[in-house]
N, C-alpha and C positions, 0 to 999 in steps of 0.2 A: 756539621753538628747543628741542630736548630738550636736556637737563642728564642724561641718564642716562652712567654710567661704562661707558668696556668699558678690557677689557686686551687688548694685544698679544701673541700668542705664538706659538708653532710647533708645528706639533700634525698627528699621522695622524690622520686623518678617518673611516678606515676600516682594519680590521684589515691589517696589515701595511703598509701603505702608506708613501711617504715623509714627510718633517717637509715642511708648506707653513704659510704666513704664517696667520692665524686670528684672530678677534677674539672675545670673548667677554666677557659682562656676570656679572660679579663677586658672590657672593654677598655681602648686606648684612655689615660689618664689627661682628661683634659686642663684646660687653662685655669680654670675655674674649682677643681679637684681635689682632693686629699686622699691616699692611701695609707690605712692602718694597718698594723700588727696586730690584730686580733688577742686582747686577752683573755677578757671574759663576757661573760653573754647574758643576760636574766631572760628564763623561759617565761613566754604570755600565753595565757590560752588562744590570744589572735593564732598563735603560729600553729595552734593543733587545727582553729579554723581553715589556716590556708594551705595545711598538710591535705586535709579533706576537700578544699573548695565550698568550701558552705553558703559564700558568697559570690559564690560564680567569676572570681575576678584573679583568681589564682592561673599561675603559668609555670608547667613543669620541664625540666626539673626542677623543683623549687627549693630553693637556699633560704631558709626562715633564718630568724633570728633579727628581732628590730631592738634591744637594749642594749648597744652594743658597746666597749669599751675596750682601747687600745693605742698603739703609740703610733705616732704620725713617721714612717720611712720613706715617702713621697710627697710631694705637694708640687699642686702644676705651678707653670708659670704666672701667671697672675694672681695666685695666693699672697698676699700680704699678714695673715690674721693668724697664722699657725707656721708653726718650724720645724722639723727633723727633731724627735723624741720628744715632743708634746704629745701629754696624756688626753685624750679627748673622747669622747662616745657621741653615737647615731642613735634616735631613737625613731618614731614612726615615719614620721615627714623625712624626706631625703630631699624634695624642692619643690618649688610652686612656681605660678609667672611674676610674681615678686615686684609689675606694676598695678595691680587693681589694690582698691579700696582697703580692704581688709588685709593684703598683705603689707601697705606699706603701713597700716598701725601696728602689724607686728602678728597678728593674724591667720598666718599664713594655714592655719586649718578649715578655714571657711573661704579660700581663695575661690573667687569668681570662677576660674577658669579649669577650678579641680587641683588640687598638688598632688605632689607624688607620693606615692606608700614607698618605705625602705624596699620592702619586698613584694612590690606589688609591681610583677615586669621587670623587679631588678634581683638582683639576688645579695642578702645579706648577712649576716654577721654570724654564721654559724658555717667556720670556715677560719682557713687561718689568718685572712685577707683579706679588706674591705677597701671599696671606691667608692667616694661619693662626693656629693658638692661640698667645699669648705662650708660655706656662709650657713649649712645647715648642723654641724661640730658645735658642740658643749667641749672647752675647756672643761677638766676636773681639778678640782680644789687639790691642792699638798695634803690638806687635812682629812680627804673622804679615799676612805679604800676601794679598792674597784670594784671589786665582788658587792659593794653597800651602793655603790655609784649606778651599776645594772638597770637596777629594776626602778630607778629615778627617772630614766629616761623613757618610762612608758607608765608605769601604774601610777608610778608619786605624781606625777605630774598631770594625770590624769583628776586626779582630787584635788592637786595642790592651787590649780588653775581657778576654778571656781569658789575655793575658799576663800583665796587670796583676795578674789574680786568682791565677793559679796560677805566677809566678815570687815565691819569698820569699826568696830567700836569693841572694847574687852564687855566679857557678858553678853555677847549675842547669845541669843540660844538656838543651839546648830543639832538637828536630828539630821543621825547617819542610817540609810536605810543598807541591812547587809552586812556583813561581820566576816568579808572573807578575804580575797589577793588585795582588793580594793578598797573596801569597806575599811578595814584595819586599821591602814595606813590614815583614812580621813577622820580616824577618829584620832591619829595620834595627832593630825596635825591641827586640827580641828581646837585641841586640847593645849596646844603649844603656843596658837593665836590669842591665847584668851579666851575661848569661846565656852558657855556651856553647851554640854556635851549629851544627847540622847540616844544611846543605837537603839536600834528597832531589826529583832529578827524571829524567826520563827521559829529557832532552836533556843529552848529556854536554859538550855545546860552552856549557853554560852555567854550568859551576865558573867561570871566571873572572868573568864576572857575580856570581854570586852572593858570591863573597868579593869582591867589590869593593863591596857592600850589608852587609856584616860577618860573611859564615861563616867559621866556624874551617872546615868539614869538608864536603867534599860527597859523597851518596852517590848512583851511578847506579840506580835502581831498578830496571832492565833488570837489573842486574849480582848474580845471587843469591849469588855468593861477597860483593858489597860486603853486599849487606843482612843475610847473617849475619853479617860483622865488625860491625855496626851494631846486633843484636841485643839486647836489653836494657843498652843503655849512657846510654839517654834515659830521663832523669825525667817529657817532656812530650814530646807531639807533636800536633804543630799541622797540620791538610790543609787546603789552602785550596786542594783542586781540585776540580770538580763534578761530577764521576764515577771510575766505578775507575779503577785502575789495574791495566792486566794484568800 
């Protein structure tokens, strides 16, 4: 009877294709390692990117899913940092070379030598079962639900990086360019910091949205009278859209 391991997962088989059922045998669990239990997953639009190949850097069958969150039922041998039923999530980065400049300030997205994508070559969390390096696991808080925890590991954190860095003082004034997966979230946190708050979008039927996520001020971008009133009145500005704006 074979004893060899596979995982369950979901995975386009072929460049753009839909997600179908898939089975696949696990690289060995290294020293270094951690395997989850897959619970829950927050979809990015990266993963419709590397459904498609858009950036040419995708490898199929492809197992998307980089938010990932689940309980630890493995851990290699030299894991010190995580136990047997510790709740923890993977989010883009899955590893880097961990000695140049930038990763040992903690950096590890600007690593000299290139780090790894979760699913960039490896295959991830949309599936029942995940491997990857410890050192790269987020503990999850007692107090955050995991379904809330998801999409932390890749959008919030995405905005939360840059605010955190460049709001120092309550009363910054913080323009969020975009009102959408991303935008949203930097306005809420933007607003939680202390910061005054500007979103800037080009659907004007979304002020009320948007102050209801915490803008003091909404500016139509369409509208060149609003974006000269809006003219250097911002300390920061934040675009979390992925291409111009005309």
């Amino acid at each position: 009877m074979s004893t060899t391991e596979t995982f369950t997962a979901y995975a386009s088989l072929k460049v753009g294709e839909k997600l179908q059922q898939w089975q696949y045998e696990p690289k060995p669990l290294g020293g270094n390692d951690v395997e989850i239990e897959v619970t829950h997953n927050g979809l990015c639009h990266t993963d419709i990117h590397m459904k498609d190949n858009d950036w040419d850097v995708s490898s199929f069958p492809l197992v998307a899913g980089h938010e990932v969150v689940g309980n630890v039922t493995q851990i290699g041998a030299d894991v010190t940092s995580l136990k047997i039923g510790d709740r923890i999530g993977f989010g883009w980065i899955r590893n880097s070379c961990r000695v140049c400049d930038p990763c040992l300030r903690g950096e590890e997205n600007i690593c000299r030598q290139g780090y790894q994508g979760l699913i960039v070559g490896n295959h991830g969390g949309f599936a029942n079962k995940l491997r990857a390096p410890a050192d790269f696991a987020y503990k999850i808080p007692d107090g955050l639900d995991s379904a809330s925890a998801a999409p932390l590991l890749c959008a919030d954190i995405t905005v939360y990086t840059p605010l955190r860095t460049y709001i120092q003082y309550p009363g910054t004034k913080v323009g969020v360019v975009g009102i959408g997966g991303l935008g949203h979230l930097a306005i809420k946190f933007a607003r939680a910091m202390g910061a005054e708050v500007t979103a800037f979008s080009t659907s004007p039927d979304k002020e009320a949205e948007a102050k209801e996520f915490g803008a003091h001020h909404f500016c139509n971008w369409k509208s060149q009278a609003e974006i000269d009133a809006a003219s250097g009145s911002l300390d920061l500005l934040l675009s979390t859209v992925s291409s111009e704006i005309d």
